[in-house]
N, C-alpha and C positions, 0 to 999 in steps of 0.2 A: 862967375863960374856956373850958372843957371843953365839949366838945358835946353833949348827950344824945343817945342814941341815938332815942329817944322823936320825936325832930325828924324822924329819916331813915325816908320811907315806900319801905320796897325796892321795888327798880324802879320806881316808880311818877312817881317826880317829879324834874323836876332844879332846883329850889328851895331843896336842902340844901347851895349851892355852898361856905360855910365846913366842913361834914362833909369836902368831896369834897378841898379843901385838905387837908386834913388827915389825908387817910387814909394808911396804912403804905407804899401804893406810891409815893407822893409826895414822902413826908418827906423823902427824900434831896436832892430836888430843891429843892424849897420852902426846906430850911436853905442850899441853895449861893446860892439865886435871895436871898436875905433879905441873907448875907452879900454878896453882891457888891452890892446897892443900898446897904447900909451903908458900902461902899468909895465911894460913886459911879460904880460901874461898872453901867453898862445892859446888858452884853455876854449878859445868862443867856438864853436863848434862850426863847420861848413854850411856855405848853404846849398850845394849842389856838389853834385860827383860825377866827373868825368869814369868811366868803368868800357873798357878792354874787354871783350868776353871771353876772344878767342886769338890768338896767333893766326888760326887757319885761314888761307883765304882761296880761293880758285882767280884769280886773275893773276897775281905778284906784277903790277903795275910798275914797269922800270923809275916811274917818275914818284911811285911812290913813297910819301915823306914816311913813312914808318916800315918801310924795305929792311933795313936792317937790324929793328927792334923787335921784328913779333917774332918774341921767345918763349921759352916754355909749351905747358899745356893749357888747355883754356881751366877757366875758374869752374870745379865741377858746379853741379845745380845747387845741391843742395845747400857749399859753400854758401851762393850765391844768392840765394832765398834767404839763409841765415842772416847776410848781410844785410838786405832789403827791410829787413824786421832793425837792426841794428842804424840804418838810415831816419827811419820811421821815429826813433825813439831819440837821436838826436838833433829831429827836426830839419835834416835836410829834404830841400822841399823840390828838387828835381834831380833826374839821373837822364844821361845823354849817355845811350850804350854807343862807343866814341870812333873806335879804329882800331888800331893794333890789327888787326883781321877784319874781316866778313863778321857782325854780330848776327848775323840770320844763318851760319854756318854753326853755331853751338848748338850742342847735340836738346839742351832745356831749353831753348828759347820760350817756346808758347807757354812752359810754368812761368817763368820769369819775369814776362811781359803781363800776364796776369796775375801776377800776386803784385807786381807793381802799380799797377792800376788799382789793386784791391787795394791796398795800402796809400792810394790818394794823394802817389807820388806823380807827377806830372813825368812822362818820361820823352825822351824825339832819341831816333836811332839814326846813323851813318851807315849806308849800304850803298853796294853796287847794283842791288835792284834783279837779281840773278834770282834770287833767292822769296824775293818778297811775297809770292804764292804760298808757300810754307806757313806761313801767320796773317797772310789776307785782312780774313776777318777781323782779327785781335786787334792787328795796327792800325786797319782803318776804325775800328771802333773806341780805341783807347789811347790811342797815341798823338800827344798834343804834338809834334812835330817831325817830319820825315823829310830827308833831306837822299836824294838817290846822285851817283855818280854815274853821267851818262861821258863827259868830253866828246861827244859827236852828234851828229843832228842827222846822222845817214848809217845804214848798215854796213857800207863798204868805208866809213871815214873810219868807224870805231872797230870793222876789222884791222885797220892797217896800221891802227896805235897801238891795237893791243894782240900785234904778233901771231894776228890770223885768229883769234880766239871770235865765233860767231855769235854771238849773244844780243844781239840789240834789237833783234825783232821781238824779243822774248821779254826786253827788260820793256819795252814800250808797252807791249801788252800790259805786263804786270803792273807800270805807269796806269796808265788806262784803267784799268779794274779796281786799282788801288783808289783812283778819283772817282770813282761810281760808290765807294762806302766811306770815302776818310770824315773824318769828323773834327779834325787838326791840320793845321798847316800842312801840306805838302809843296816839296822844290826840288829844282836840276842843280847839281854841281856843274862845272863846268872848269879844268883846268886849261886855260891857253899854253898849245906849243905849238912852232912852227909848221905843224905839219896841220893840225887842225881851226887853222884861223879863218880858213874860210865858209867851218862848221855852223860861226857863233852864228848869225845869224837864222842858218837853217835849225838850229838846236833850239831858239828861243820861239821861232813862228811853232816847232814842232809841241816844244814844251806848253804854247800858250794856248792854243787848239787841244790837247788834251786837259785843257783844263787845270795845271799846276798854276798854284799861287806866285811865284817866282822861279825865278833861273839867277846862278848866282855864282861871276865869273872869278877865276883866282889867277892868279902867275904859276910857273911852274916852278918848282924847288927840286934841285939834287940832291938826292939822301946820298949821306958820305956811311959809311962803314962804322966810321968813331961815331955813330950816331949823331951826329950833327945832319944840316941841310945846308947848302947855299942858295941862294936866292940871286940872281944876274939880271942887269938889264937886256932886254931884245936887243936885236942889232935896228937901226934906225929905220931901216927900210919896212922891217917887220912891226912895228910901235908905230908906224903910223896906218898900216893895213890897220892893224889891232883897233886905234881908235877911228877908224873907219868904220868898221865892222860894228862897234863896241855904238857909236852913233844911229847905226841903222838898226840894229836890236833895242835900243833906247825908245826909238820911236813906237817900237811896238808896245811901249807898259800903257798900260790902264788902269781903273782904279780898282780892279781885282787882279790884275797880275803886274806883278814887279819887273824889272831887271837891273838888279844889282851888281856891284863891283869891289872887290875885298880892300879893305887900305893899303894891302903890300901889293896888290895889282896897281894901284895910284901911285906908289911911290916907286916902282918899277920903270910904269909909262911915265912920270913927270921929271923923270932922272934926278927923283931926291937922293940921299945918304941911304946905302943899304942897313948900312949898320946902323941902328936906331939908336940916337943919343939918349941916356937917361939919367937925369940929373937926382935920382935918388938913391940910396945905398940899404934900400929896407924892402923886399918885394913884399908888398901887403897882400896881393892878389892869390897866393899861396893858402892865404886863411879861409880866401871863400872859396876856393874848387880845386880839387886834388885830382891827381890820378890813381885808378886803380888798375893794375892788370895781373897778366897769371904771376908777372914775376915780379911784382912790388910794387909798390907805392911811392908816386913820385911828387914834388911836389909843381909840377905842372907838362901838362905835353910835350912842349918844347926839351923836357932831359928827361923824356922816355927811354929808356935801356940804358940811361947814365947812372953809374953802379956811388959816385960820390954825390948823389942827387936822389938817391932811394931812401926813402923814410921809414920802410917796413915790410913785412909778407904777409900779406892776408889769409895767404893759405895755412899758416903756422899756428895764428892767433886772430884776436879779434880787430875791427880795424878801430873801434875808438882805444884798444891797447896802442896802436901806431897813432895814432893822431895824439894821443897825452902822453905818447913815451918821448926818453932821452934823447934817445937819436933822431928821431923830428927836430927837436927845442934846437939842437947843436946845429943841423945840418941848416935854418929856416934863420939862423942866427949869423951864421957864416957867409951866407949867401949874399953877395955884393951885386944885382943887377946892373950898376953902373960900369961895372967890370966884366962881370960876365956873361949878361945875355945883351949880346948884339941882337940877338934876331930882332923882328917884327914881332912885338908881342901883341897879343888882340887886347891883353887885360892893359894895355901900357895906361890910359887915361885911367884904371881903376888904381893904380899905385899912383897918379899922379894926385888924385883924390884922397885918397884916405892918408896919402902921407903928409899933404898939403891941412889937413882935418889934426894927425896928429900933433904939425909943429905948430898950430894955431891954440891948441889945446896948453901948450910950453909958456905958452902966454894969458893964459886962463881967457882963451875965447871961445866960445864952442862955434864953429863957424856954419856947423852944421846946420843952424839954426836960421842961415842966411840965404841960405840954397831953398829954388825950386822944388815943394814936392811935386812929383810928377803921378800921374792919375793910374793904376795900375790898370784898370779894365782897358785901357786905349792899348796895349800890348798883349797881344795872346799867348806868347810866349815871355809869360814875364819870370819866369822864376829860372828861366836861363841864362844864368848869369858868365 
């Protein structure tokens, strides 16, 4: 069960989440956090937080997977600052302001982003890049990772996905300026759909010439209503454009720029099982990174706006109140991932890990002790777990 290092592209990607488990500054944590699930104690504290800032967004992206979840009002500042202090003191050692909305559309961002830095929390933000002028400076000086959503490589591709809306000359600039100060990873999202497949390629020469560390392709997923998403193979004709394309953009990585591909892009294109088999009935991955947004606290992305999957309100009370309260314990107890998360989870090899850890433990073996530590400085983005 060893990791290769061969897997881990430094700095470049945070895709290598079992390396990042597992690296030497973790270990200590990771054997308390294993043992105390083995006890039945939930009590080990996270070590990262997924955090929503905002519902709001100016694009409402048809293909976007959180269309029908950003509810509420965004988390006010001060909230939000409170909590940051309240991360600090439970040792969570990184925060990814995530989705649910625009986080550069919250009315506090540049306190937020700066008392997060003060506080020596390592932070990477999810944006459309609309916005990124507004904190410029901040992010490129403090922001250990930045990921923008472009899905086009042309101003006239990504007018016509996103229903005439004209921004891409704007978000390129902001690209652009933001790589003349960043001081942390910066990269392109990119979702494939049928209309923009002939983008990848121009998106990746566009992304690599401005200077971004990677470009990092995904599938496209249906957000359903019941907040759920589906995820579909291409039709044949289109999966093989796709890894045409997907080949020729390949050719362009070097050893300062990437071009990556998400696991549920792979199992899309290779026409594995949508529904991801999971042969364990305990999601451990719940322990190391939560959700937080205006409207509660979930116990992972995937059942964002699921009302029998909310563990708390932060706007109410404190969040280590929700993280040691009852209805966490119940909800994280109940939870059968074998049953009910089909999806493509990203944490799936961290549940297969720590559950693999705790039945070895049933047997008085600490297995932990047989695995690869893995080097943490080889990973710049190591505390994103």
């Amino acid at each position: 069960m060893a990791v290769k290092e061969s897997n881990i592209k430094s700095g470049k990607t945070t895709e290598s989440l079992l390396a990042k488990v597992l690296q030497d500054k973790l270990r200590p944590r990771l054997k308390d956090t294993v043992s105390r699930l083995f006890q039945g104690d939930f009590s080990s504290f996270p070590f990262a937080a997924l955090v929503d800032l905002t519902p709001s967004c100016n694009l409402d992206c048809p293909w976007c997977i959180d269309r029908f979840a950003r509810l509420g009002k965004e988390i006010p500042t001060e909230k939000m600052l409170d909590l940051l202090d309240e991360f600090k003191e439970m040792g969570i050692l990184s925060v990814v302001y995530f989705g649910g909305g625009e986080p550069l559309m919250h009315s506090g961002i540049e306190k937020i982003l700066l008392k997060t830095n003060c506080l020596g929390i390592d932070y990477a933000i999810n944006t459309n890049g609309i916005f990124l002028d507004r904190a410029l400076s901040i992010i490129g000086e403090t922001c250990s990772w930045t990921r923008i959503s472009w899905d086009a490589g042309s101003r006239e591709a990504y007018r016509d996905i996103h229903q005439g809306k004209d921004f891409f000359d704007r978000i390129l600039k902001n690209t652009g300026e933001l790589m003349k100060v960043a001081q942390g990873t910066v990269g392109i999202s990119f979702v494939i759909m049928k209309d923009n497949i002939s983008e990848i390629v121009k998106a990746t020469r566009v992304a690599k010439n401005i200077g971004c560390d990677f470009i990092q392709f995904k599938p496209e997923y249906t957000p359903l209503k019941s907040n759920k998403r589906i995820l579909s193979y291409y039709k044949d004709d289109l999966s093989a454009d796709i890894e045409q394309q997907l080949d020729l953009a390949q050719a362009e990585e070097t050893p300062n720029f990437s071009v990556l591909s998400t696991g549920s892009l792979r199992t899309v294109l290779d026409k594995k099982p949508l529904n991801q088999s999971k042969n364990y009935c305990y999601c451990a991955a719940q322990q190391f990174i939560p959700l937080i947004t205006p409207h509660g606290v979930y116990v992972c992305p995937n059942w964002r706006g699921a009302k029998s999957k909310c563990v708390g309100d932060i706007l109410n009370t404190t969040f280590k109140s929700v993280w040691n309260g009852e209805k966490r314990q119940n909800i994280i107890r109940r939870l059968n991932p074998a049953k009910e998360c089909e999806v493509n989870c990203l944490r799936h090899n961290i549940n297969i890990l720590v559950n693999s850890l705790i039945e070895a433990k049933k047997m008085n073996l600490d297995l932990l002790e047989y695995l690869k530590e893995i080097p943490g400085e080889k990973i710049s983005d190591r505390y994103f777990i």
